[in-house]
N, C-alpha and C positions, 0 to 999 in steps of 0.2 A: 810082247818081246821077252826070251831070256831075263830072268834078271842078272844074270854073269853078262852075259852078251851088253847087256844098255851099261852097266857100271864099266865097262871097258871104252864105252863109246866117248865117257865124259874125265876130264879132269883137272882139280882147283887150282884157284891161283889168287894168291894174294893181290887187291887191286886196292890203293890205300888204305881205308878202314873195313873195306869188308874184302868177303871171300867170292870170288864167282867161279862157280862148277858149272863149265861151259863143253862143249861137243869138241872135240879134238882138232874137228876143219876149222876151228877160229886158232888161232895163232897171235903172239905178237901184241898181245893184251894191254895199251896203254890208257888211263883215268884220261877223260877228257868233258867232265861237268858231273855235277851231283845237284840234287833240290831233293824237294817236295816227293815228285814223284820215282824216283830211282837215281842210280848211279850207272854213268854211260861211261863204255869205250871205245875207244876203236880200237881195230882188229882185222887180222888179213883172212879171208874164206878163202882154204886151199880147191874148194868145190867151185863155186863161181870163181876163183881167180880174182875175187877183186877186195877193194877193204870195202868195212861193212860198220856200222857202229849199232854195238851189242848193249840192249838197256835193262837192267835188272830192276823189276818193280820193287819199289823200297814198301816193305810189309804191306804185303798188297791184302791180308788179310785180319792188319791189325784192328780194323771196326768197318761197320756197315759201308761207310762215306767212301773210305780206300777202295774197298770191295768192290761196289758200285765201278768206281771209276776205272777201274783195274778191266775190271768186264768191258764197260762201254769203248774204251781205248781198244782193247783188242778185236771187238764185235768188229767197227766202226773200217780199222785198218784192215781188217780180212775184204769188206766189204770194195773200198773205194778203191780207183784205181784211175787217177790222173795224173799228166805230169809236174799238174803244179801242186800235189799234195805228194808228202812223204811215204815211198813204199816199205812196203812189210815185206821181208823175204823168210824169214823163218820165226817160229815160233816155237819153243822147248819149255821141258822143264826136267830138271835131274832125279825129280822124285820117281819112286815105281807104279804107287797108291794112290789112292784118295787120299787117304789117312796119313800117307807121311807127305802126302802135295801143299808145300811153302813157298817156291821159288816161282816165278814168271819171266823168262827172258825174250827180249822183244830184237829183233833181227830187224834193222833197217841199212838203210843206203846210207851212206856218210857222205855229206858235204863239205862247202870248205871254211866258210864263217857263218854266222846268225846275222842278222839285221842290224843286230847293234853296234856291230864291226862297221858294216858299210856305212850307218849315217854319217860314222866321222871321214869318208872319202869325201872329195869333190866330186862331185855326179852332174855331166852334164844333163841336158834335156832328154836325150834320148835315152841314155839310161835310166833315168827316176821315171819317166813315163812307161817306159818296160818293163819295171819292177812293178808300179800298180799294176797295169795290165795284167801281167802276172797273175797276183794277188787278187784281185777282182778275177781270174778265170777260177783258180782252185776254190774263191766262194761262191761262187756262182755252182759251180759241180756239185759243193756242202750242200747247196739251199736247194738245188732239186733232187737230193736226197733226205729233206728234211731237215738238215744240219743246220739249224742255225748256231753259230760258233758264238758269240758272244763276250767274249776275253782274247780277242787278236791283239797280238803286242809283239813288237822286234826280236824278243826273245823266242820265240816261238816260230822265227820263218828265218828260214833259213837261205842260202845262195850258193852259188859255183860262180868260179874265176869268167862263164862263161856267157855271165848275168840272168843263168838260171834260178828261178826262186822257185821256191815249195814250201809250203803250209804242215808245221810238224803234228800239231796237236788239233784235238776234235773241239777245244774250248768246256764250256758249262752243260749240264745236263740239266734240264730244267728245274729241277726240284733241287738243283743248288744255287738259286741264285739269293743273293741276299738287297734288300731293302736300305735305304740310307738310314732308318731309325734302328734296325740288328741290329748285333752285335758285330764290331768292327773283328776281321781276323788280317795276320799278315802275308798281304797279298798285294799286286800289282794293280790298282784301280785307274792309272794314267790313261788309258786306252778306251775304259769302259762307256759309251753312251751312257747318257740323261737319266734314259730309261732303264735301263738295268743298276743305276745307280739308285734311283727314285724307288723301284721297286715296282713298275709300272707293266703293262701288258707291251709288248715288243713284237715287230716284225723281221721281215729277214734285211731290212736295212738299218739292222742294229748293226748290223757288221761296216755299214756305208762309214759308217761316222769313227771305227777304230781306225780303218783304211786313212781317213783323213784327217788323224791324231799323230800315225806315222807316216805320213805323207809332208806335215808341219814339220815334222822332228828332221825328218829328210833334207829339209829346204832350209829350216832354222840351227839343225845341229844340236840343239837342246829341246827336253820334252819342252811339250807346250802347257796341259795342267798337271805339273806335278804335286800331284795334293799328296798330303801326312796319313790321312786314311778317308773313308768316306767320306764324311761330311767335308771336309777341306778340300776335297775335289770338287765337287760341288762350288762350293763357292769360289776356287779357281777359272772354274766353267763360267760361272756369269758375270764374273771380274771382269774377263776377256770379250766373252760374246755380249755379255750385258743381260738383266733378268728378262726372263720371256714372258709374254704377252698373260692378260687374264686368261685370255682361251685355251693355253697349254696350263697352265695350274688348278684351274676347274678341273682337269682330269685326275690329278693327283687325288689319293687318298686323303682324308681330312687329317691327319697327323702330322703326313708330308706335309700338305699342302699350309696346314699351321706355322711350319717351321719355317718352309721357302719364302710364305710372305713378311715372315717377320725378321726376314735378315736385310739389311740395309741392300738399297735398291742400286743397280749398277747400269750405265747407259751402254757402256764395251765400245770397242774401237772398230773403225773402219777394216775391213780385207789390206786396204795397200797401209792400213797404221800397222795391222801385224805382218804382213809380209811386204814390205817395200821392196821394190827394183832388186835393191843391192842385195839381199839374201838371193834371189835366185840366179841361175849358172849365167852365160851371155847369148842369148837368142843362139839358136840353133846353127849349124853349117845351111843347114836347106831353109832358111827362117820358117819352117814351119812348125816349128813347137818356142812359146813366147813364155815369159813371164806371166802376160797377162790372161795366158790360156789356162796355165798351171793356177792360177789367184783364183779365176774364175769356177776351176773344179771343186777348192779349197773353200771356197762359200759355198758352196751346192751341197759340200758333204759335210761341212762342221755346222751344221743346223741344231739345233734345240731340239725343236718340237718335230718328230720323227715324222709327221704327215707331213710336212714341208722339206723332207730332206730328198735328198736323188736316191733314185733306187741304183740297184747292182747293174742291171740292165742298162741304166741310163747314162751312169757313167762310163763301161764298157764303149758307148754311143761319144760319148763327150770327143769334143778336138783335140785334147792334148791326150788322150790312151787310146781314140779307134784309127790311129795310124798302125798300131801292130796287128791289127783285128783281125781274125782267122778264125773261119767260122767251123773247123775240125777241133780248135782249144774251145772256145767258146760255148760249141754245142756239143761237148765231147758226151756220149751215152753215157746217163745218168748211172751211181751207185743204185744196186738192189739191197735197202737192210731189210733184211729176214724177219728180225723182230720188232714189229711194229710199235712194241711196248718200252721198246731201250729206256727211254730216258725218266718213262713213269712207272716202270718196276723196281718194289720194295721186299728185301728179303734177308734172312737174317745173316749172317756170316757164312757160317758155313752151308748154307743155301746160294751164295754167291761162290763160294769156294768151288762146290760142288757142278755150276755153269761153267766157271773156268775155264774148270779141269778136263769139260767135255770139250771145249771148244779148241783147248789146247791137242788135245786126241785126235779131235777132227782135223786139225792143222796135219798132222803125223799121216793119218790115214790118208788124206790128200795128195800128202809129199812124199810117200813113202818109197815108192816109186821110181821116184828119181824126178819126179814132177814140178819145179818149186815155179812158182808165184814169181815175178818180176821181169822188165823185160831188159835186161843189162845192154843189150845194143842198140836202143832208145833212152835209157836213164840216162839225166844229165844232159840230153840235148837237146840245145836253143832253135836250132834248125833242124827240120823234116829233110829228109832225101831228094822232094823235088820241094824246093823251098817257095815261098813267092815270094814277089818282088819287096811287100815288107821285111820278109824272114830273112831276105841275103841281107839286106841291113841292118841286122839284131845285132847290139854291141855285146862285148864281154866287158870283163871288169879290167881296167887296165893294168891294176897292181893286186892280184888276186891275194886275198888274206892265208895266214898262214892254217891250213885243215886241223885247227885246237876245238873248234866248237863242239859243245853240247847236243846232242839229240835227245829231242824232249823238253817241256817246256823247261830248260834247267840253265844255270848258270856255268860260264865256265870255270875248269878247276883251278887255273890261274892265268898268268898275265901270259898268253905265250902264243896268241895270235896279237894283231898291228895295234888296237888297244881293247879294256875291260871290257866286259857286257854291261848294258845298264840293267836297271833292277828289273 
């Protein structure tokens, strides 16, 4: 392209601490969460007509780890395309070159809160079993694409007024995961499995047991192991469930396995000791989703030792989530990633810069067209056109939160939906 012609196409604008040099069709630029990984806002698309929340990779090429994750994020979202995961509609960048290419801005759908908004609703039955449901369909899509996520947490899944949910973030790549003896860094471990905590080999219902982390937080209103940092989750973990059998600690590594049996021994409480009656909503209008359906899923998926826990498949199957069961969500066609090597390629910076850059182009070349990715008269909706008889019964949220949240696994920028995000 012109380089007159693309400098005309874009330009800045102050968004609290930083600058975004964004494409002209975004409009109306307001802060709506900052972290880790960038700074998001929303913003109106004079092309789609609709708003959109635009995420700027925060130095996505300040060292390898960024870099990495910058790449995988963007491979990951070009790839998938479900409607319980978060879509991609454009992808930019303001630079002309390789050589002056710094910025990454990521084009998605805006919702209206994060998860951590809705725990603090009342949720009857039918809604909190919609929302797993949910959640269990967009990881299920991840996991036959190889995706195992690894770090699901409220933060990271988002919703609409219409009790639609979506999965924002691709979670860990495997060569980041850290062991309970590393080095502790600050980050969200409430969510994480035993096994990603331990350092341990993991399947794809590492994800069972986050689902059933918030799924506790749902019911109870408050985390359930909010540990200080790794090790202190841990032993929040068997505080509650109680220490696990020799046959789960024989697996550990002897270093782990050192440390686990030399901490005082805990027996942990019944399913109806941590969720009695009174935390959940009042049996259904159609009594068919119970209290004691929801407990029952909640021991199946807060398991220890991950060979005893329920798979993704099985919960899908469970009584209280295969009343939404739709076998178009369920068995939607799998993502194709391209690069088989995503999560075990290592390379230096500007070797990752330089993947980017192309993938960013490939985006362009795509779209250039007028061609874009997304499919606006399906996003965002809880019911199909010929719905069934489950689907006419999908509820929305009653008291829809106010559209403040973050896209991206990020905090919001302040109090200005119905209350805080948690950590």
């Amino acid at each position: 392209m012109n380089r007159n012609k693309r400098e005309k196409e874009y330009y800045s604008i102050d968004v609290g601490d930083s600058t975004f040099m964004v494409l002209k069709r975004y409009q109306n630029l307001r802060p709506i969460g900052s972290g880790a990984q960038g700074i998001v806002c929303s913003a109106y698309d004079h092309n789609l007509e609709r708003n959109v929340a635009i995420k700027k990779l925060s130095r996505p090429f300040q060292n390898q780890t960024h870099a990495k994750r910058a790449y995988r994020e963007l491979v990951l979202m070009k790839c998938v395309n479900h409607k319980n995961i978060i879509g991609l509609l454009n992808v930019f960048t303001p630079q002309k070159t390789l050589e002056e290419f710094q910025d990454v801005y990521l084009v998605m759908e805006l919702m209206d809160a994060n998860l951590c908004q809705v725990i603090q609703m009342e949720l009857d039955h039918e809604r909190l079993s919609y929302l797993l449901y949910q959640m269990l369909c967009g990881i299920k899509h991840l996991h036959a694409a190889g995706i195992i996520h690894r770090d699901l947490k409220p933060s990271n899944i988002v919703v609409k007024s219409d009790c639609t949910l979506k999965i924002l973030d691709f979670g860990l790549a495997r060569t980041a995961a850290t062991g309970l003896l590393m080095t502790p860094y600050v980050v969200t471990r409430y969510y994480r499995a035993p096994e990603v905590i331990l350092g341990m080999g993991y399947q794809a219902n590492v994800d069972v047991w986050s689902v059933g982390c918030i799924m506790a937080e749902m019911v109870r209103g408050s985390v359930l192991f909010p540990g200080t940092d790794h090790i202190d989750q841990w032993n929040k973990v068997i505080e509650q469930l109680g220490t696990p059998s020799q046959e789960f600690l024989m697996k550990l590594n002897q270093s782990v396995r050192t440390y686990v049996e030399n901490r005082p021994r805990h027996a942990g409480y019944s399913f109806e000791k941590l969720f009695p009656d009174v935390l959940f909503p009042a049996d259904s209008e159609h009594n068919k989703l119970k209290a004691s359906q929801a407990r029952d899923l909640l021991s199946k998926m807060l398991v220890i030792d991950a060979s005893k826990r329920i798979s993704v498949d099985e919960a899908l199957q469970h009584p209280y989530i295969n009343v939404w069961y739709d076998l178009t969500e369920v068995e939607a066609p799998p993502p194709v990633i391209t690069d088989k090597q995503l999560d075990e390629r290592e390379h230096t910076v500007e070797e990752w810069k330089e993947l980017i850059y192309k993938e960013v182009l490939d985006w362009e070349e795509r779209t250039k067209n007028g061609v874009i990715r997304g499919q606006p008269a399906s996003i965002g909706a809880a019911v199909s056109s010929s719905p069934t008889a489950h689907q006419q019964r999908r509820p929305s949220t009653s008291t829809p939160p106010t559209p403040t949240h973050s896209d991206g696994s990020l905090e919001p920028a302040g109090a200005t939906g119905p209350v805080g995000c948690c950590r």
